[in-house]
C-alpha positions in Angstrom: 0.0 0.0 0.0 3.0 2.3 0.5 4.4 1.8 -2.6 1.2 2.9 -4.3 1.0 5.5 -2.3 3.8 6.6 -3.3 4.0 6.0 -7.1 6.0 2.7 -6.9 4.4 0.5 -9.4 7.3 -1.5 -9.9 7.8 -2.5 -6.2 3.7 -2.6 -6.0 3.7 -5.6 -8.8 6.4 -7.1 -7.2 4.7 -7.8 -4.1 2.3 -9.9 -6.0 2.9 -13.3 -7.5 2.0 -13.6 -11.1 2.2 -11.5 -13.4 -0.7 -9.1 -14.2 -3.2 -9.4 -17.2 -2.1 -6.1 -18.6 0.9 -5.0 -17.5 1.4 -2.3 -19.6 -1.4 -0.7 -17.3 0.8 -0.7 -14.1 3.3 1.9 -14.3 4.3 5.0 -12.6 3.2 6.7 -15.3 -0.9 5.5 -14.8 -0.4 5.2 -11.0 0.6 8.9 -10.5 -2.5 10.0 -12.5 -4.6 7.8 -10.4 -2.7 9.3 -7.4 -3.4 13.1 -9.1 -7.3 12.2 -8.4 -7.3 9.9 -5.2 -4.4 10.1 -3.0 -4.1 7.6 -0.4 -3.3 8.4 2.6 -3.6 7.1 6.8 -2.0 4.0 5.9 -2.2 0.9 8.6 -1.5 -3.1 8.2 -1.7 -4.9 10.7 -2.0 -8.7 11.1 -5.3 -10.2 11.1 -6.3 -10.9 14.9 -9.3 -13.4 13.3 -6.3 -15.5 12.3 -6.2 -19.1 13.5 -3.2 -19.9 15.8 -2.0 -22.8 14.4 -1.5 -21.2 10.8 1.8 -22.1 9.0 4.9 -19.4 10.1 5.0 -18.7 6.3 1.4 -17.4 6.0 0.1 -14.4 7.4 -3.0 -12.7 7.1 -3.1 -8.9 6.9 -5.5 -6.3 7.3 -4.6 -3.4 4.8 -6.3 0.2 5.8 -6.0 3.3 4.1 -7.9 6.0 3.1 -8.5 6.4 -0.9 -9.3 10.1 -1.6 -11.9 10.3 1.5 -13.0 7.0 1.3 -12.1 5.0 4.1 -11.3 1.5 3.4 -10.2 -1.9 4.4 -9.3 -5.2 3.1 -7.7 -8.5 4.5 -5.0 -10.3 2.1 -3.0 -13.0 2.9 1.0 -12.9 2.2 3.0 -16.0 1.9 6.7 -16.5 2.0 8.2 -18.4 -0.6 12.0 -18.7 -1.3 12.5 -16.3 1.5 10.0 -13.4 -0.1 7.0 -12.3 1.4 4.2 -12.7 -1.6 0.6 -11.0 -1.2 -2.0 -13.1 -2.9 -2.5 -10.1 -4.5 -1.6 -6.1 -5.7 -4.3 -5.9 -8.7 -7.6 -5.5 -9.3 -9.3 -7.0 -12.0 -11.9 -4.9 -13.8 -14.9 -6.2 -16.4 -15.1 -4.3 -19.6 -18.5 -4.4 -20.2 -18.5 -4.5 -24.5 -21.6 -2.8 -26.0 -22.8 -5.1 -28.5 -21.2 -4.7 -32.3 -18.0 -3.0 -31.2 -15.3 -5.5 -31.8 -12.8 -2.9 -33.2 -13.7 0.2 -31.5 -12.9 -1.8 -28.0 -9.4 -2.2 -29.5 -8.5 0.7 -28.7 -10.1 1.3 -25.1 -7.3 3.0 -23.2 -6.6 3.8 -19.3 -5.3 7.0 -18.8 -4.1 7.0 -22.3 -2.4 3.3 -22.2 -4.1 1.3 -24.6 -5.5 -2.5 -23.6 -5.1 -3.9 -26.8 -8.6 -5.5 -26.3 -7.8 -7.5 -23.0 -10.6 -8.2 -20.6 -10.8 -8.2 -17.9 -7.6 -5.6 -17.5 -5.6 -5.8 -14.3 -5.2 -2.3 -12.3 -4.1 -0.9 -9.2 -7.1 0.6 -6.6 -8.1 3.9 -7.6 -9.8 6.3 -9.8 -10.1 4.4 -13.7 -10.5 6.9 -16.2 -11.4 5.3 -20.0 -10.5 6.8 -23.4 -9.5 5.6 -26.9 -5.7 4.8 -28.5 -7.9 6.3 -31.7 -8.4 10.0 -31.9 -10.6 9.8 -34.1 -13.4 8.3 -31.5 -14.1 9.1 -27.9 -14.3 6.0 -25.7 -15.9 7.2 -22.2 -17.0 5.7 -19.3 -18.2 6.7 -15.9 -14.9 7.1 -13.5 -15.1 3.9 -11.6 -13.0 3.9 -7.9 -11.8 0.9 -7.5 -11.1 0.2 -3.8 -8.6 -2.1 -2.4 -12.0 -4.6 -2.0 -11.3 -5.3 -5.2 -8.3 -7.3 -5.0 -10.0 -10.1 -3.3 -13.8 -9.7 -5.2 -14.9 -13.2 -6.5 -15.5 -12.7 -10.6 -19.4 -12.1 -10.1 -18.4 -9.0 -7.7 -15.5 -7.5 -10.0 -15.9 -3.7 -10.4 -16.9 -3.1 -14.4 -16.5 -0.3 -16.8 -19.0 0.4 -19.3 -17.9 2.1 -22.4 -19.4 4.3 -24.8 -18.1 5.0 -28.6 -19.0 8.0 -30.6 -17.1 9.3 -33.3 -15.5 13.0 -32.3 -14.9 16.0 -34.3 -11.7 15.2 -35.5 -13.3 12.1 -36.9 -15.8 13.6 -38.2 -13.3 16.4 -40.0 -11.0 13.8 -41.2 -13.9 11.5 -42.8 -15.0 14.3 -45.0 -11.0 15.2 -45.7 -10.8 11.6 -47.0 -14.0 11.7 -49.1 -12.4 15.2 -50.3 -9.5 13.4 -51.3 -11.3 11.1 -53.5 -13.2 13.1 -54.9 -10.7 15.5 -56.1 -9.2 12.2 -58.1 -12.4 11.1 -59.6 -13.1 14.6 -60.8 -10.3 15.8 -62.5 -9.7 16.7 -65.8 -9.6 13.2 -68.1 -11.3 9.8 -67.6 -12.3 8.6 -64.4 -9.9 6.0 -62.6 -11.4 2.6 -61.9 -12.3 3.2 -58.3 -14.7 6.1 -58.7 -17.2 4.0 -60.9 -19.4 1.5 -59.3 -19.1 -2.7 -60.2 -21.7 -1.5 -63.4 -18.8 0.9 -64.6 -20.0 5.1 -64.3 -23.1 6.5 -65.9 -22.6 8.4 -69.2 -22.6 11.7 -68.4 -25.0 14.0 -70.3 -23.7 16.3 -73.6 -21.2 18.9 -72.9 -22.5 22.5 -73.7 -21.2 23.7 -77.1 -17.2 25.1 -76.7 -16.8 22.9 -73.6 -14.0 20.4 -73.7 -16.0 17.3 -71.6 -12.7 15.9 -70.5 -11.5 19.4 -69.2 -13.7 19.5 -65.5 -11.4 20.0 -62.6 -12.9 20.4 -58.9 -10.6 23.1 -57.3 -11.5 24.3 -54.1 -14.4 22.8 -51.5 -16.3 26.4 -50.8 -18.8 24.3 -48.5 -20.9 21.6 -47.3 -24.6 20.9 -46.6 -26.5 17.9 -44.9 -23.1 15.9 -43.9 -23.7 12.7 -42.1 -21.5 11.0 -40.6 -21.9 7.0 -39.4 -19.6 5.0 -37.5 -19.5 1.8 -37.3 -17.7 0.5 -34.2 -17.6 -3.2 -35.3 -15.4 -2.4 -38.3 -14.1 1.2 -37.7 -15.8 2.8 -40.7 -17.5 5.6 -41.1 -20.4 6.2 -43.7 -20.2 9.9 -45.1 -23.2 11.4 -47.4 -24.1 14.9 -47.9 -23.0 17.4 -50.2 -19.7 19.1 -51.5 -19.7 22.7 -52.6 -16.9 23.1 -55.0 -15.5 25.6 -56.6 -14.7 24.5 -60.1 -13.0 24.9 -63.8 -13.4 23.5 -67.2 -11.8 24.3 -70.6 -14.7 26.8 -72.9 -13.9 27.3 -76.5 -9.8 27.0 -75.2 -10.5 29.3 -72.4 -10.4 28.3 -68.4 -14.3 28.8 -67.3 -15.0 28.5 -63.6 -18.1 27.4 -62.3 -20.2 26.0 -59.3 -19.9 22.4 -58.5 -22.6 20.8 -56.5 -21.5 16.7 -55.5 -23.8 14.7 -53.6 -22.3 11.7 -51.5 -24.2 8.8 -50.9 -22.3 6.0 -50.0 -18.6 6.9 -49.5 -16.8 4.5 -47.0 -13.6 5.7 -44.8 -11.4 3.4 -42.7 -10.8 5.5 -39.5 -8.1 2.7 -38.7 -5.9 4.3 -40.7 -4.0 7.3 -40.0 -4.9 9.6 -42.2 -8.0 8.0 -42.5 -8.6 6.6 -46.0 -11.6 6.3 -48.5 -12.8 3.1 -49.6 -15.5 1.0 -51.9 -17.2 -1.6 -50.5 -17.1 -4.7 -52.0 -19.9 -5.4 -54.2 -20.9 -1.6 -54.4 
């Protein structure tokens, strides 16, 4: 308990016997932050006065007091010695991550103080304050701040403090889904044919008769002036998001040999990005 108290994650995990679920989540690094919200303070262990006389010399259990933030509390651990080290059952805590349904690889990325999980559940972590985000900056991954208390290191698996974590995509998601869509759309309407992967499996619709003077192949989106009724749908099972709407652009084309700039109104209906990439990246699905 000192050596949480403290910041010692290191000597903390050491005092325990196996190694943790997820490591990666018991550093100094996420046990100061913990520490920043709940310090934990009026520390007392003591041995357990409930304990049966006639209990082996290399077992001893302890009652462990302190106080986490203003929350008193108590728990009794036992500590074995083993090669000549004193062992506690256990320093962790393990925690449920409650999935929401269809979210296999949004939950990927659930982080703890910034340090991703890589998926694991439950996640081992010390007692204190959890606080949930995403290794993705493109979503927001957020959960009510859960305290776990040093109960926790001893709660059977029906008992085990849970998170429960929500996915929405964020702003930056949002700005870099239509920057991708952009993107492709600027290659698909350039001056010349189309490439491959702007037409549908049925190959692109003829487009109509160019005016008289106006050199068909000559159309070059410039500059996107605006939007108007962007949505934007993720989809947390396969971290895609689903943009439609409409792109403003600001436009040129080639009349009678002369550059002619117009207003370019191109409506999205099913453009696909991949928000697992970074930058995010436009895609077809298959079949469309």
């Amino acid at each position: 308990m000192e050596a949480l108290a403290v910041g010692d994650a290191r000597t903390a995990v050491s005092l325990g016997p196996d190694q943790p679920a997820t490591p990666q989540l018991l550093t100094d690094k996420v046990l100061r932050a913990q520490l920043a919200t709940t310090p934990i303070t009026d520390i007392k262990v003591t041995n357990d006065p409930a304990q049966e006389p006639g209990s082996s010399s290399d077992a001893q259990r302890l009652v462990l007091a302190a106080k986490f933030g203003v929350t008193p509390t108590q728990v009794v651990l036992w500590a074995h010695k083993k090669d000549g080290q004193w062992k506690l059952d256990t320093t962790t805590a393990a925690i449920t991550v409650n999935n929401p349904p269809n979210a296999v690889e949004a939950m990927k990325t659930v982080a703890i103080y910034g340090v991703g999980t890589n998926g694991s559940n439950p996640i081992s972590v010390f007692p204190g304050v959890i606080q949930v985000g995403s290794t993705n900056r493109y979503i927001d991954i957020t959960a009510p701040a859960e305290l776990v208390l040093p109960e926790a290191l001893t709660a059977p698996v029906a008992n085990r403090p849970a998170i429960q974590p929500a996915i929405a995509l964020n702003d930056a998601g949002r700005q870099a889904a239509q920057a991708a869509v952009d993107a492709q759309l600027r290659i698909c309407f350039k001056a010349g044919p189309k490439p491959p992967e702007c037409c549908p499996k049925d190959g692109c619709l003829p487009q109509p008769a160019a005016p008289p003077g106006v050199d068909p192949d000559s159309g070059t989106i410039e500059d996107l002036e605006n939007t108007q009724g962007m949505t934007y749908d993720l989809d947390p099972n396969t971290m895609t998001v689903h943009v439609s709407g409409v792109f403003n652009y600001r436009a040129q084309v080639m009349e009678y040999s002369k550059p002619t700039i117009f207003r370019d109104a191109i409506t999205v209906r099913d453009s696909h990005v991949d928000i697992t990439k970074d930058p995010p990246a436009w895609f077809r699905k298959p079949g469309s």
